[in-house]
N, C-alpha and C positions, 0 to 999 in steps of 0.2 A: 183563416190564417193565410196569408199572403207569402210566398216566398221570395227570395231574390230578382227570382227571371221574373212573379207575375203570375204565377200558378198560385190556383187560389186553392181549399182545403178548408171544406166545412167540417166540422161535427156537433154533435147532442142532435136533440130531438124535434132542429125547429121552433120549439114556443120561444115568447119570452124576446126583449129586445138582444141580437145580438153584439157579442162583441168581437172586434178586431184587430187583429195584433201581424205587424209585418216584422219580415227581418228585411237585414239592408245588407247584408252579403251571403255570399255563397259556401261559408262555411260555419254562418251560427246555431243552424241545426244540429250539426256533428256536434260542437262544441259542447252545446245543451245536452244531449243525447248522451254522451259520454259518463257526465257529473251533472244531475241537474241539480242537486239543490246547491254545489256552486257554480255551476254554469249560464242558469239563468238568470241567476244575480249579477254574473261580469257581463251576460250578454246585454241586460238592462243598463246599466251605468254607463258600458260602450256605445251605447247607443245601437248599438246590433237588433236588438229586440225593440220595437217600439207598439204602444198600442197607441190607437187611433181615436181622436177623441170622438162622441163624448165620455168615454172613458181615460180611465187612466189606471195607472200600475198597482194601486189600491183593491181597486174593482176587481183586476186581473187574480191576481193573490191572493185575495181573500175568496175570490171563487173556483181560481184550481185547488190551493188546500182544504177547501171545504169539500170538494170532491171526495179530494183523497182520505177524508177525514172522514167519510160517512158510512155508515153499515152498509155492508155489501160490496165496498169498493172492488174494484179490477189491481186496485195498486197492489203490488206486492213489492215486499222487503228486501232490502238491499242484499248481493251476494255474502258469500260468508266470509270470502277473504276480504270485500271492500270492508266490511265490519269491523271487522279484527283490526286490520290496516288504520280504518279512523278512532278506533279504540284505543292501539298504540300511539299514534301522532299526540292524539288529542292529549293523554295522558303525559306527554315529553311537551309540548306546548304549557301545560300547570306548574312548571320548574320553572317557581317564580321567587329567585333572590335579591337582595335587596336592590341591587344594582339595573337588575333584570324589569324589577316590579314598577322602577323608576322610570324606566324607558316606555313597558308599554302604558304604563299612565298619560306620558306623556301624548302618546300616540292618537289618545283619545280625546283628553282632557284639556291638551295643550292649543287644541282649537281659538281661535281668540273670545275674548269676553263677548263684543258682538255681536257674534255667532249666536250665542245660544241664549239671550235676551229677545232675539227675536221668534223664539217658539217656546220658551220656559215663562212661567207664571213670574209675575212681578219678585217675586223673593228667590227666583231663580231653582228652586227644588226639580233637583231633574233623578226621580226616583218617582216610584208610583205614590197614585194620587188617591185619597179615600175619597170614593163617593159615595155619601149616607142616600143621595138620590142622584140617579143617573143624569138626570135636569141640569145637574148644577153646574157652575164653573169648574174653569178647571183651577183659578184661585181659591174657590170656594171649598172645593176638595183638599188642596195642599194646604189650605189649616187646618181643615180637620184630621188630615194624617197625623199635623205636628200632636194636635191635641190628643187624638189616640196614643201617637208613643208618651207624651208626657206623663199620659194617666197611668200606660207600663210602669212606666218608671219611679211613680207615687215621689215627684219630686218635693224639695222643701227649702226653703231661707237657707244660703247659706251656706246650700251643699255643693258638693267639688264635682264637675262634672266632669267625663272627657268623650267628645264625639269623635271615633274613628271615621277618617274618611268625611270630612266636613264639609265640602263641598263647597258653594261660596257661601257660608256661614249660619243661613236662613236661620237652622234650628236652635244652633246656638244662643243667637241672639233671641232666638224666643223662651228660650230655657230660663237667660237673662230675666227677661221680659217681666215674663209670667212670673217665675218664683224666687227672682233675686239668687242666682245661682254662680258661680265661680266656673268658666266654662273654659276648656282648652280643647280647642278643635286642630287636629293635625292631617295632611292631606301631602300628596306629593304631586300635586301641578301646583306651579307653580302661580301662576296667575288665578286661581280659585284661592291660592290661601292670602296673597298680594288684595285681593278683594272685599274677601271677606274683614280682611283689617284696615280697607277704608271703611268700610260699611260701620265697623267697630266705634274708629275714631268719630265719624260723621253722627253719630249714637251718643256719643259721649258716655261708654263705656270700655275703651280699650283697658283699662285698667282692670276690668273683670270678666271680658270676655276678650281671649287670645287663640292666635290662630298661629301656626308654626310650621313652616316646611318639613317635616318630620315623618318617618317609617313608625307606625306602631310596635314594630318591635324594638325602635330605642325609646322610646317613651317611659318615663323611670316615676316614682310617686305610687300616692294611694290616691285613688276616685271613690267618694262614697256613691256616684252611676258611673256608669257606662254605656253610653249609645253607639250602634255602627248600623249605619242606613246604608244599603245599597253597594258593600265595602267587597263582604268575602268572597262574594263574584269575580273578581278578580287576584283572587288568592289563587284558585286550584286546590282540586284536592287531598295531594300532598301534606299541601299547610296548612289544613285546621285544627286539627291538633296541636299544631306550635301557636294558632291565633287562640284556641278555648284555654288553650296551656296561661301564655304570654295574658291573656285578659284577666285569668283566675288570680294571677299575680298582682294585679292593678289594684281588682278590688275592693274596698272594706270587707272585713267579715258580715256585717250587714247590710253590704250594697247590693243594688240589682242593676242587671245588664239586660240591654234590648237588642237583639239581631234583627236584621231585619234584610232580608234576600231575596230574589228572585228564587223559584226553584222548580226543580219537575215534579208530576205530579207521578209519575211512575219511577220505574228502578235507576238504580245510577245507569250513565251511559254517557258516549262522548256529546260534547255541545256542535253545534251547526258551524261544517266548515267556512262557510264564506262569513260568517261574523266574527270568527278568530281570526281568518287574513282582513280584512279590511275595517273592523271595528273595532274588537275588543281581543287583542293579543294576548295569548296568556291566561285566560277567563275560563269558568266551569262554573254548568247552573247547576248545585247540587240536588241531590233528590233528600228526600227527606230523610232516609238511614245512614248518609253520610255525615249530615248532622248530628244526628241525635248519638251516635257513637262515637263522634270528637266528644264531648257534653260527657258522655259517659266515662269516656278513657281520663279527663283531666280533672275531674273530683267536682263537677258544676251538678244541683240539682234542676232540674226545670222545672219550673213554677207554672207555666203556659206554654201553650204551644199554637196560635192561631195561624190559620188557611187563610190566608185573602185569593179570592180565585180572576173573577174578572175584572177586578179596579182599574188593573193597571194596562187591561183593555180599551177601556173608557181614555184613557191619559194618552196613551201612542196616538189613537184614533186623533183628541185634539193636539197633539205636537205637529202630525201629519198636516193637521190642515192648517197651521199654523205656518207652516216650513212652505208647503206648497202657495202662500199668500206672499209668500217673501222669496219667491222662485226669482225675480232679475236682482234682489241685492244678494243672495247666497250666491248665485252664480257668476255676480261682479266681484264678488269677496275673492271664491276659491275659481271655480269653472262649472260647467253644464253637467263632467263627469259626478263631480262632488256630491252636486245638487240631486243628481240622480238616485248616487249612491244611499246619500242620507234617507232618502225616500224609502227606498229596497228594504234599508236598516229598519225605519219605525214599522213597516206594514208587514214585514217578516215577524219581525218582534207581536204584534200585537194579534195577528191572526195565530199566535204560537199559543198566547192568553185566551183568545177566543175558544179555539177548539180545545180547550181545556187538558193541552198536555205541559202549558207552564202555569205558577202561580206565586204568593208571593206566601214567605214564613215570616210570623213573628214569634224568636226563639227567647223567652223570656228567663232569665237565670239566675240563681242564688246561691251562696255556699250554707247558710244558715236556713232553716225548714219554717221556720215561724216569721220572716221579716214581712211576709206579706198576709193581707185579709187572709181568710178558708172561703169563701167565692168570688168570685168575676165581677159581682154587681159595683164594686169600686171602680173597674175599668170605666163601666158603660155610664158611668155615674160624671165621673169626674171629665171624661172628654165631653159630654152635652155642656157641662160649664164652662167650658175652657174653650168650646165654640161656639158659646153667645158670646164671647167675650173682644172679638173678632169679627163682625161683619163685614168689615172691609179692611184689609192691609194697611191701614193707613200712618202705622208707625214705622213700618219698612222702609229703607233705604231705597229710592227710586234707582235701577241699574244705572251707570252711567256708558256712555256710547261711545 
């Protein structure tokens, strides 16, 4: 480590190629030292912290938190008041109203189209990616997620979908696609839901696949499914109870519902301060008891409950080197901070998957006990068909630029 004046600072044990990381002023030490896990996220973006190639911010990250992640570590746990202190913040940051929910959507999502064609799979899925084999593409995974939830969902001719939180549309239209489905996808960016209903027209099915600037909680009718990919992350935990409440109300007495969440792998606790200030305002990754007692409190049975652990390890890993290919137009887009930023975001994210303290739920749910098989072998059955069926995207709406 290099500091400002030039004084250099080794550590570890010697082996192994080293790496190098300088600061550029004389007060990003402190700064780090203070808060790190958000301090050396703004010192990274500001450009205050730099590592030296041939590495880069990836390499760094994933091998300080692997440290601190490993038996034995020296790390020890934050003070008792910082705890508390980010426990309360964190908690008043989840007061998310409708008005509120809209902004910090915005905040994220409102990025331009662009943007995010240039490191998302051709159908645009920006949620984790099934890898039946770690080999595979990263398109090759994001059908087979669709086709994992489809098989949840045991879709059929005809039926009324509704995907919360749609996204630019992918899934919908493959609900479409595949089972001739009546689909309403509702989202609050504006420009994902503007998208997805070219993609519709361009399809020559906007008449049965609709997309609608819309809050989930005004959303009125009956859906015989329900999907929400990657949604209640950004609820807080406040509001799920009013999302299992408000879905329980949606759906047919014989319909089923798919969740589908980022979540922790241990006890509820506050989420990562520097991705509530600079990426996702508002947001909470739930743990699994937070779940499952929304589900309880609002009259839902669960039918399934599956763990995906490191999928969506595999997915950041290729978004990351995707973003980092596209390092001079992201930084002509936004600036050099941006492009940094974004970085910090994927390889935080994905080393969070890695060391196995995040994951993702699929929360599968029913009001009726019998609508679905008595075993699992339908899931595993019906997504291997529904991803031969798919070798290539090739019916997808190419993004437009």
């Amino acid at each position: 480590m290099t500091d400002h004046d030039g004084t250099q600072y080794e550590y570890g044990d010697g082996s192994g190629e080293p790496m190098r990381i300088r600061f550029t002023d004389k007060g990003t030490a402190l700064h780090i030292a203070k808060n790190p896990r958000l301090g050396a996220g703004e010192a990274y973006m500001d450009g205050r912290l730099v590592v030296e190639p041939p590495h880069d911010v990836r390499d760094f990250v994933l091998y300080i938190m692997g440290q601190g992640n490993r038996e034995g570590s020296a790390f020890k746990p934050r003070g008792l008041l910082r705890q508390l202190f980010d426990k309360l913040e964190s908690r008043l940051d989840q007061i998310n109203f409708i008005s509120r929910s809209s902004k910090n959507v915005l905040h994220h999502y409102g990025l331009n189209r662009q943007f995010y064609e240039l490191f998302l799979d051709v159908d645009r899925v920006y949620s984790m990616a099934y890898f039946r084999d770690p080999a595979n593409s990263l398109e090759r995974a994001q059908i087979d997620k669709k086709a994992l939830i489809a098989a949840k969902l045991q879709l059929g001719p005809g039926m009324r979908v509704l995907d919360i939180g749609c996204g630019w549309g992918g899934l919908g239209l493959y609900f479409h696609h595949h089972f001739g489905c009546e689909v309403l996808g509702v989202s609050l960016a504006p420009d994902q839901v503007a998208f997805a209903n070219e993609r519709a027209a361009a399809a020559g099915v906007a008449d049965k696949v609709k997309f609608q600037l819309m809050d989930y909680r005004d959303v009125t009718g009956t859906f015989d499914r329900i999907s929400s990919v990657g949604m209640i992350e950004h609820l807080g935990a406040p509001h799920y109870k009013e999302y299992f409440s408000k879905t329980h109300s949606l759906l047919a007495e014989d319909g089923v519902m798919l969740t589908h969440t980022i979540g922790r792998a241990g006890e509820p606790g506050p989420t990562d301060k520097w991705a509530r200030t600079y990426i996702f305002p508002g947001h909470h990754l739930p743990a699994m008891s937070e779940v499952l007692t929304a589900t309880e409190r609002t009259g839902w049975k669960v039918a399934d409950f599956e763990i995906l652990r490191t999928h969506y390890a595999y997915t950041l890993a290729e978004w990351y080197r995707r973003t980092t290919l596209h390092q001079a137009e992201i930084t002509a887009m936004f600036d050099a901070r941006m492009f940094r930023m974004w970085q910090f975001y994927l390889v935080g994210a994905e080393q969070g998957f890695r060391s196995g303290n995040l994951v993702n739920f699929h929360v599968q749910t029913v009001k009726k006990h019998g609508v679905l098989p008595m075993t699992r072998d339908y899931i595993q059955q019906e997504t291997a068909r529904l991803a031969a069926l798919d070798e290539a995207p090739q019916w997808h709406l190419e993004p437009k630029g």
